[in-house]
C-alpha positions in Angstrom: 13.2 11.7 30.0 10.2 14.4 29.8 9.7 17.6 31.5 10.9 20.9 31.0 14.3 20.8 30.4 17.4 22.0 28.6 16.5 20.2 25.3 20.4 20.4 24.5 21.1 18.9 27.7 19.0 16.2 26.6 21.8 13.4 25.4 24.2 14.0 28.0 22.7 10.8 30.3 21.9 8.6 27.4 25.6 9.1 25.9 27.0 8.6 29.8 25.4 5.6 30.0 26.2 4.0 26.9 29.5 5.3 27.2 30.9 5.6 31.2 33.0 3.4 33.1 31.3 4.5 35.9 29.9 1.6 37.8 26.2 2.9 37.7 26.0 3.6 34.2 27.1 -0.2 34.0 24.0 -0.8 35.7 20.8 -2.5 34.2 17.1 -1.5 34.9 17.1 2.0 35.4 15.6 5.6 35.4 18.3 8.1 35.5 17.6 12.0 35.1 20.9 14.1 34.5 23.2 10.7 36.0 21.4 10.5 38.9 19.2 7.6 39.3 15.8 8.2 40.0 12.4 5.9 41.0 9.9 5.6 38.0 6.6 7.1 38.5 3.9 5.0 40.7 2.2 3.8 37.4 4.8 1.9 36.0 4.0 -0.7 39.1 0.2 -0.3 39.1 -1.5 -3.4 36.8 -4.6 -1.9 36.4 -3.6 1.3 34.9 -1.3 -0.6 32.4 -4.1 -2.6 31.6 -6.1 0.3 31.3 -3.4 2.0 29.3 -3.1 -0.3 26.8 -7.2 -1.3 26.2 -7.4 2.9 25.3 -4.1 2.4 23.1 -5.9 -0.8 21.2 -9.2 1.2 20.6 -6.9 4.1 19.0 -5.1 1.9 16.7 -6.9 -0.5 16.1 -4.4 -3.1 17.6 -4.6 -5.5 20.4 -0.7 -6.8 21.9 -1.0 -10.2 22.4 
């Protein structure tokens, strides 16, 4: 999800996966862009930015996840 798109395009993956027989939209785990699966941006693996991430997120709300 995100980018420039066609913002009435938008449901058409969400509503195949939730809906398809298809044996990928059956899968688990995910990132999909217009039914085609797709790898999730370097940061969602790297610790220390998620760390970092979330320490800026705290100090803006106020609230610390356990």
């Amino acid at each position: 999800m995100g980018g420039p798109d066609d913002l009435r395009e938008g449901h058409r993956t969400q509503g195949w996966l939730a809906t398809s027989d298809d044996p990928r939209a059956r899968s688990t785990g995910g990132y999909w862009y217009h039914q085609q699966p797709r790898e999730p941006h370097a940061a969602a693996g790297d610790e220390r930015f998620q760390d970092e991430l979330l320490a800026e997120l705290a100090a803006f709300t106020g609230t610390r996840l356990a």
